[in-house]
N, C-alpha and C positions, 0 to 999 in steps of 0.2 A: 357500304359504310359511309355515313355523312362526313362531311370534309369539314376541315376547320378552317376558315378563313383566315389568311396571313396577318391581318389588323388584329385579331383578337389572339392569336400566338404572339403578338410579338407585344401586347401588350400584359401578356399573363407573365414573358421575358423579362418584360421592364420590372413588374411590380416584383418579381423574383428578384431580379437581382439590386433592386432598391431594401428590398427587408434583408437579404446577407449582406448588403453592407453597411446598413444600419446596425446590425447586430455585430460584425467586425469593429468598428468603431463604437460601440458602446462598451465592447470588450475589453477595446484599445483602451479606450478612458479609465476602466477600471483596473487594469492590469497599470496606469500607471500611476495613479492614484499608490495603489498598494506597495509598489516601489519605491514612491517619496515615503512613506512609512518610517523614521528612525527606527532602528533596529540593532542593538548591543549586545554582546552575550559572551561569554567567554567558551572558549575553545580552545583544545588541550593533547597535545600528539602522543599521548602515551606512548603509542607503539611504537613511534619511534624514537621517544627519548627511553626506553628501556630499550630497544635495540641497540643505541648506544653506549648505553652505561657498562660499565666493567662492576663486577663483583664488589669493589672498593666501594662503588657509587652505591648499594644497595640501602643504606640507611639514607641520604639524600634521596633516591628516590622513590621510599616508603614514605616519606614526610610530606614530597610533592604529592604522592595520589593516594593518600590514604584506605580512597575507596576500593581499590584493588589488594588490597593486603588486609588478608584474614588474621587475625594478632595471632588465634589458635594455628597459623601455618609457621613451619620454622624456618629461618633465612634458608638453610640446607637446601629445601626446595627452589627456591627462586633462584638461589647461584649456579643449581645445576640447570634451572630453565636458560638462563642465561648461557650457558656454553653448550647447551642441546646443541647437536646441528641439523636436526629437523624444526627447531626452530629458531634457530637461525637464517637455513635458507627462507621460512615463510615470514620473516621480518625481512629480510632482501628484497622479497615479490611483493610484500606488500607497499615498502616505498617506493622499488620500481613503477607501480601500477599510479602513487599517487604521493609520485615526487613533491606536488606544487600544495601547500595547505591552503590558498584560496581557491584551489578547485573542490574543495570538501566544505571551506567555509560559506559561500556564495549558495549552493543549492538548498543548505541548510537555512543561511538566511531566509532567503526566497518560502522556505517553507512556514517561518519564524512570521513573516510580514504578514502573509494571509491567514495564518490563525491570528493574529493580532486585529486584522482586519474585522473578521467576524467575530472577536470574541476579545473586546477590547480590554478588559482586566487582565489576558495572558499576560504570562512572567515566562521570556525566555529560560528553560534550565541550562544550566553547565554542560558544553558538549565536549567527550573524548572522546578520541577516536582510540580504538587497542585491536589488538589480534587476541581471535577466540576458542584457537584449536578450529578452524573452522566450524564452528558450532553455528549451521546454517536454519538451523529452526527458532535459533532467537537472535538474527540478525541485530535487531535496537532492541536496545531496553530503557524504558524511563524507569527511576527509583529516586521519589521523592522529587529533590531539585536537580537530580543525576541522569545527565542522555548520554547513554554509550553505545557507538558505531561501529560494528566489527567489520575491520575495513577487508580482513581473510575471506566475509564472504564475498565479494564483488571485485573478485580479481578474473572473471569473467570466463563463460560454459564450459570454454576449453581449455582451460589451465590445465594442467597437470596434480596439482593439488584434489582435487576432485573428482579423477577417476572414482569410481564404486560409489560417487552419491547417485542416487537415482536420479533420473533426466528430467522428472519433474520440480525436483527440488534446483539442479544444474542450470535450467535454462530463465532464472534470475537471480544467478549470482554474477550479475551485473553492473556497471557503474550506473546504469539509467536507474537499477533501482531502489539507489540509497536514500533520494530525499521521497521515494515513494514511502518506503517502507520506513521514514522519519516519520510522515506524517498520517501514517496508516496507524503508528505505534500511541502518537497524539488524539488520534481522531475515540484510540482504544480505550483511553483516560477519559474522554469526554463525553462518549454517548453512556447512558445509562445501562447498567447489567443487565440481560433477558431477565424477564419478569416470571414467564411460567416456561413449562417443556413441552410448547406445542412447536410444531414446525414452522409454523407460521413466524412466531417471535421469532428462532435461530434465524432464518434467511430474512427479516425486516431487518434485523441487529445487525448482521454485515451487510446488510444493503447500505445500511446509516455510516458504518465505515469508509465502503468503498466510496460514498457519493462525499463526505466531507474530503477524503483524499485526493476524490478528481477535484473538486476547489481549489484544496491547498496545494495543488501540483496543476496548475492548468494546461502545462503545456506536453505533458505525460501522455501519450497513447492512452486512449482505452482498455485497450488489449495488454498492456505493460501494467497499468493499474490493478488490473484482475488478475494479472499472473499467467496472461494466456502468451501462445504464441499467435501470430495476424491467421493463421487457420483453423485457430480453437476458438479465437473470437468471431470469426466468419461463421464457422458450424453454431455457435449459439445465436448468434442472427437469423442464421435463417434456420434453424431448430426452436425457436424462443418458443412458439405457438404450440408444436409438439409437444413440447417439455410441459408446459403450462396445463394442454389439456391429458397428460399422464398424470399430473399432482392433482387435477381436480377431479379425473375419472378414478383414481386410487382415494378421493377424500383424504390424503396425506397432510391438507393446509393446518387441521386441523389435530392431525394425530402426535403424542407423546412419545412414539417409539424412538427409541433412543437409536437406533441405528440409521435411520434415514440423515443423522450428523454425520456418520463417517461415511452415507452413502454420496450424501450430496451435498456437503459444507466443507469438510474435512479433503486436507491435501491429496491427492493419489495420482497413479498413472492416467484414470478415467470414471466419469457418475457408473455407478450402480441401477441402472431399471433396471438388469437381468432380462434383456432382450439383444439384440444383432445387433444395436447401434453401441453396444456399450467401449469398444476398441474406437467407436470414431470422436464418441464426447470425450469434450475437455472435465476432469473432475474440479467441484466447487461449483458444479453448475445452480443449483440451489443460492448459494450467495449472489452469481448472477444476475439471480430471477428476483433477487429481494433488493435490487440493487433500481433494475428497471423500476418496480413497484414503487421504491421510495424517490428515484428522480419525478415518475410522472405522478406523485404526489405535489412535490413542491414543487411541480408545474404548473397546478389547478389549484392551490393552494397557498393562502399568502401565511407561508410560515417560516419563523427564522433560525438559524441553526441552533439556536440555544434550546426552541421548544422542538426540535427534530429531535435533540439529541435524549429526550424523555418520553417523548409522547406514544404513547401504548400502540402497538403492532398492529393490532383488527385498529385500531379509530384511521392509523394509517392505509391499511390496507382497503379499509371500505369508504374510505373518500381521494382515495388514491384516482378512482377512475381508470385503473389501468386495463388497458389492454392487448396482448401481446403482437408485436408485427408481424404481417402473414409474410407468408413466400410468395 
């Protein structure tokens, strides 16, 4: 084997490590940039000014938060939610978890700044935080000018509260992944509805998710943003290239069958090929692969998040240039 002479290594070193830290620092600038950003919004502790209140307080505090209080529900309910002692303990855990209301307010801003950033017309909405019976499948919800944070999911894998959820729903019900999942719920509102039922659109459509998420969260793991753990997102790295020629040797990119969502978009223990690998994949692997597609689009492509969040799946996909990383 030819040898490489030291002068030409150590000069392939330099320009290496002159373009990372070019790229650190232009980072740097932008991450402070988005910082100086003003940023206001109101923010609202439900949960625990209802874990406070007494029964007395129940008219004072249907007045403050309207938006929780169904007129069709009669007080009868809420005074006996209020002396529940199951929930009561999970109004306990959930202030124990998140005593300090600038550690809920700060990540959310953070989140607020960089859609602002990209999308300068944004209008912060009203943020509360409430307990939601754990109801871990709709963590945030935007409605209208209303952001609501159930702070019960993200009291973290191992609580006690969430024995018998499955382990893939468990292992982000995390603090890390509240302003994820702020601005995964934003990103929901802003990219445009799949257009037709081919497969192609479903995994472009959350590719455009997960890629404005890692923006508005830059300092988020990879693997935390997708929902993986650091060995589900290892196995789709170095699986990327598999997975890719399985959907092009099945001709899937193009197929309507509705079940390749819940085989390969949709939450679960693991993807569906129906082969030996299926216990090792992480499931959503599909959203993965549309994720790849749409960053190394607006790699090769000078386009802004406003025309990402519209622009048709194949025009994406066939100027995308993507290609999948080998092993």
């Amino acid at each position: 084997m030819q040898q490489v002479s030291k002068p030409i290594l150590f000069t392939k070193y330099l320009i290496l490590t002159l373009c990372i830290g070019t790229l650190v620092s232009c980072t740097s600038k932008l991450e402070k940039e988005i910082q100086a950003i003003p940023m206001e919004f109101e923010f609202h502790r439900f949960d625990k000014d209802f874990a406070n209140a007494t029964p007395e307080d129940l008219s004072k505090i249907k007045d403050e938060y309207p938006i929780f209080f169904n007129p069709n529900v009669e007080d009868e309910f809420w005074i006996k939610k209020m002396t529940d002692t199951l929930q009561i303990e999970l109004e306990e855990e959930v202030i124990k978890a998140f005593p300090n209301d600038q550690e809920l307010y700060e990540p959310v801003k953070s989140v607020f700044q960089h859609v602002k950033y990209y999308f300068p017309r944004f209008e912060p909405p009203t943020v509360y935080s409430s307990t939601t019976d754990v109801a871990y499948e709709t963590k945030v919800i935007l409605s209208g000018k209303d952001l609501v944070i159930g702070l019960d999911t993200y009291l973290g894998e191992d609580h006690y509260f969430y024995e018998g959820v499955q382990k893939y729903f468990v292992q982000n019900m995390i603090k890390e992944r509240m302003p994820i999942d702020v601005a995964l719920e934003l990103a929901t509102h802003t990219v445009a509805p799949i257009q037709d039922r081919t497969f192609l659109s479903q995994i472009i459509y959350h590719g455009k998710l997960l890629y404005m998420t890692n923006l508005w969260v830059p300092k988020a793991k990879e693997s935390l943003i997708m929902g993986f753990t650091s060995d589900q997102w290892e196995w789709a790295e170095e699986n990327e290239e598999d997975v890719w020629r399985y959907f092009i040797e099945r001709e899937l990119l193009y197929s309507t069958d509705s079940s390749l969502k819940q085989r390969f978009i949709e939450d679960g223990p693991f993807s569906k090929f129906y082969l030996e690998i299926d216990n090792e994949s992480p499931a959503r692997i599909g959203a993965y692969m549309g994720w790849q597609i749409v960053t190394s689009y607006m790699r090769h492509n000078n386009a802004s998040l406003d025309e990402l969040a519209v622009l048709d799946a194949d025009l994406i996909f066939k100027n995308s240039k993507y290609k999948p990383r080998k092993k």
